[in-house]
C-alpha positions as CSV (number, residue, x, y, z in Angstrom):
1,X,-21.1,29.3,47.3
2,X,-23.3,26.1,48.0
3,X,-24.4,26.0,43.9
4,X,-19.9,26.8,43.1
5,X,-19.3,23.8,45.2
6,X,-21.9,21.4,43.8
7,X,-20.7,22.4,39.9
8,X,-17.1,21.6,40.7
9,X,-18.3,18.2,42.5
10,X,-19.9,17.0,39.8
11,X,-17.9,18.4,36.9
12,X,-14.8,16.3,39.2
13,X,-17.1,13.4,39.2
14,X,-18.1,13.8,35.5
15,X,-13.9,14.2,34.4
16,X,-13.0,10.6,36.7
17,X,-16.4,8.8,35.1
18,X,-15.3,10.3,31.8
19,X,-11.7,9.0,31.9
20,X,-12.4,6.0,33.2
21,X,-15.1,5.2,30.3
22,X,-13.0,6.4,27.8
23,X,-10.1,4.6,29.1
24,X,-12.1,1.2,28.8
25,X,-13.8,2.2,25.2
26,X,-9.5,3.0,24.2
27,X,-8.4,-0.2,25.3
28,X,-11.7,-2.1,23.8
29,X,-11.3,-0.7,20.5
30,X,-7.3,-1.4,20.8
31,X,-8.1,-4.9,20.9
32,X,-10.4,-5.6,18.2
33,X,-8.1,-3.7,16.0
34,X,-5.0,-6.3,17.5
35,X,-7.6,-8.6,16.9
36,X,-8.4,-8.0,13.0
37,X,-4.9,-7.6,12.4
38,X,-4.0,-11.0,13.4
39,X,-6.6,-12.4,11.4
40,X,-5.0,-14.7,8.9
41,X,-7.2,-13.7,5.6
42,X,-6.6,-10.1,6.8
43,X,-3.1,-10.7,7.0
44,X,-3.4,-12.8,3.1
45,X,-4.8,-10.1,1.8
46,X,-2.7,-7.4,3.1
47,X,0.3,-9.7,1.8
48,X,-1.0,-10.1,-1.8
49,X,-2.1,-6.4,-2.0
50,X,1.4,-5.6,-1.1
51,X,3.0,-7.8,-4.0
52,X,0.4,-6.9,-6.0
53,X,1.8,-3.2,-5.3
54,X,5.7,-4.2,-6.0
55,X,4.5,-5.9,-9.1
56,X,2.9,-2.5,-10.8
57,X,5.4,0.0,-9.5
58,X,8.2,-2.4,-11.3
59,X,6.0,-2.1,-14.6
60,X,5.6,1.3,-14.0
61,X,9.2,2.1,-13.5
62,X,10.2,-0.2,-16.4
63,X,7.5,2.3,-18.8
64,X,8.7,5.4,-17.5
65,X,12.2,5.1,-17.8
66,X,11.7,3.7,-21.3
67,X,9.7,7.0,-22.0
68,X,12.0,9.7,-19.8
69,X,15.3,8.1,-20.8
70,X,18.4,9.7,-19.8
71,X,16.2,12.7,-18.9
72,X,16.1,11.5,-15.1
73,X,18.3,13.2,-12.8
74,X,21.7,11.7,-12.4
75,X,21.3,11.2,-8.2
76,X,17.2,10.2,-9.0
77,X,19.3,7.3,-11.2
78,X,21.9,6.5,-8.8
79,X,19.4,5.9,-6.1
80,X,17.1,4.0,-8.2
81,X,20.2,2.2,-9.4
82,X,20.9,1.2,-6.0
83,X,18.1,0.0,-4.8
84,X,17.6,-2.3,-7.8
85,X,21.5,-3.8,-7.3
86,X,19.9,-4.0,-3.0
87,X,17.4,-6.1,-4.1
88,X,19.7,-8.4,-6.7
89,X,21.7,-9.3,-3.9
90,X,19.1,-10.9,-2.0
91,X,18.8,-12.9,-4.6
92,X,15.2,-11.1,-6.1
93,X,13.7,-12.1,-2.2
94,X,10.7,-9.7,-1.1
95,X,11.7,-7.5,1.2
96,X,10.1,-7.3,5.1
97,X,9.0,-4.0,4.5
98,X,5.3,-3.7,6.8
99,X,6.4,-6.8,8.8
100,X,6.2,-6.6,12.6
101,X,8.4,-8.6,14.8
102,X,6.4,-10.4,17.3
């Protein structure tokens, strides 16, 4: 009974010890990510990779749907056709897609 009660002391102590390290390792590694995030050539490069992005899916679009044609789907068109009249009437301004609000 002596040897039970000893085992469930420690494995008790072990869990709180264990929590609490892992806690502080959680909230460490939370804030270098915040950190790196809110770097400003992070931030550059995440902005240009992201036009860089719009800018080959339009090509891409613009080559496939001279290749499918009228093949697409009539609601794959609508939507498409949407979203391109969405973005007209901002006047061709990116959108804030991936932006955070701090």
């Amino acid at each position: 009974m002596r040897y039970r009660l000893t085992f469930i002391a420690g494995v008790a102590l072990g869990y709180v010890l264990g929590t609490r390290a892992g806690r502080e390792r959680y909230e460490q590694l939370k804030k270098s990510a915040r950190q790196f995030t809110e770097n400003p050539a992070v931030r550059n490069a995440a902005e240009s990779a992201a036009h860089s992005g719009r800018d080959i899916a339009g090509k891409a679009y613009h080559s496939v749907s001279d290749k499918v044609g009228d093949r697409v789907p009539a609601s794959v068109a609508e939507r498409v056709r949407s979203l391109k009249e969405r973005s007209s009437q901002n006047g061709g301004a990116e959108d804030d897609w991936g932006t955070t609000n701090t």
